[in-house]
N, C-alpha and C positions, 0 to 999 in steps of 0.2 A: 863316929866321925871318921873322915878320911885322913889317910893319913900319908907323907907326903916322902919316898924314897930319903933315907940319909946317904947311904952309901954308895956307890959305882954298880957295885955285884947285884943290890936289891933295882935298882934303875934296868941292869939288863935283864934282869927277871921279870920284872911285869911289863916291859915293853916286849921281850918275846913271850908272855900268857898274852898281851893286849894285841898284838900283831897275830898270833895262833888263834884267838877268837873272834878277829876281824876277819878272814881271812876264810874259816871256817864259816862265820854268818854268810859271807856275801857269797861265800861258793853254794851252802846248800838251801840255806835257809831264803835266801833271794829268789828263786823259782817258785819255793811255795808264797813267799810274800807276797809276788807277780800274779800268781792263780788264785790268791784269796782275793786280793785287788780287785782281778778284773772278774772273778765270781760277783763280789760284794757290786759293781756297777751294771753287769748283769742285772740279775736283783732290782736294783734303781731303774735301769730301763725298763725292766718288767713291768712294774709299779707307776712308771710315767705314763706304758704306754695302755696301763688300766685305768689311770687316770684320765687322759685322751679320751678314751674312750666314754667316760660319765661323763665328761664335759661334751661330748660331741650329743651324748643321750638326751641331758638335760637342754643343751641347746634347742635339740630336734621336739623336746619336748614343750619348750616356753615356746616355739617358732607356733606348735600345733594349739595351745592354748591361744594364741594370740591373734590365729585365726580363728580360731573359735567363737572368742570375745569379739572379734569384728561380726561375726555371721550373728551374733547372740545381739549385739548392737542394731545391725540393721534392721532384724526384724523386732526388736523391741521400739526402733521409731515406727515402724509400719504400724505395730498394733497402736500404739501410741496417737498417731496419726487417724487411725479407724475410730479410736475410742475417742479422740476431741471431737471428728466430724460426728459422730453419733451424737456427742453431749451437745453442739455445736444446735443439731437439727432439734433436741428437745426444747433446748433453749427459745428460739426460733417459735414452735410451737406453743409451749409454755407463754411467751410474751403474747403473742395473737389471743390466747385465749384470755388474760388479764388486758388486752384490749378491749373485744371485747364487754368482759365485764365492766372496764370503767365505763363505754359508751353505755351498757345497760344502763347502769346505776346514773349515770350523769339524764338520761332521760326517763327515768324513776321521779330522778328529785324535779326536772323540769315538770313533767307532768305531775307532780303534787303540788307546786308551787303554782304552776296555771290552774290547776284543780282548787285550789285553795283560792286564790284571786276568781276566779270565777262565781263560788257561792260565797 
C-alpha cells in the first residue's frame, strides 16, 4: 500500500527522488520512447501498405473473374440458343412426320370403312 509522507523532511525527499526521476525519464528515456513510437507506426504502414496491396490484388482479381463470367455467359446463351434452334427444327420435323402418319391412318380407316360398306 502507499503510503503518504508524515513529516516535512520525508515530503522533500520524495519530491526531489520524484522530480530526479521525472526529469531523468523525460531527458533520456523520451528519445527512445519517440524512436520506438515512430519505429512501431512504421511497422503499421508497412502492414497497411501490404494490405493495399491484397486489396488492390484481390480487386484485380474479382474485376478478371467477372469478366470471365460475362464472356462464360455470352457464349453459354450462344450455345443455348444453337441447341433450342436445333431441338426447335427436330421438333418441326418430328410433328410433319406424325402428320403425316395421322393422314395415313385417317385414310387406313376411311378406306376400310368404304371397303367394308362396299361388300
Amino acid at each position: 500500500m502507499w503510503q503518504f509522507p508524515n513529516t516535512l523532511l520525508q515530503s522533500l525527499v520524495y519530491s526531489g527522488i520524484m522530480e530526479a526521476m521525472r526529469e531523468h525519464w523525460t531527458d533520456d528515456r523520451m528519445d527512445d520512447l519517440v524512436k520506438r513510437v515512430d519505429a512501431g507506426f512504421a511497422q503499421v504502414d508497412t502492414r497497411f501498405a501490404q494490405i493495399d496491396e491484397r486489396f488492390a490484388q484481390v480487386h484485380a482479381d474479382i474485376t478478371a473473374l467477372r469478366i470471365d463470367g460475362k464472356e462464360l455467359a455470352r457464349e453459354l446463351r450462344a450455345e443455348n440458343e444453337a441447341l433450342r434452334s436445333k431441338i426447335d427444327t427436330r421438333f418441326d420435323a418430328l410433328n410433319r412426320r406424325f402428320d403425316a402418319l395421322v393422314l395415313t391412318l385417317i385414310a387406313a380407316i376411311l378406306a376400310g370403312f368404304f371397303g367394308t360398306i362396299i361388300t
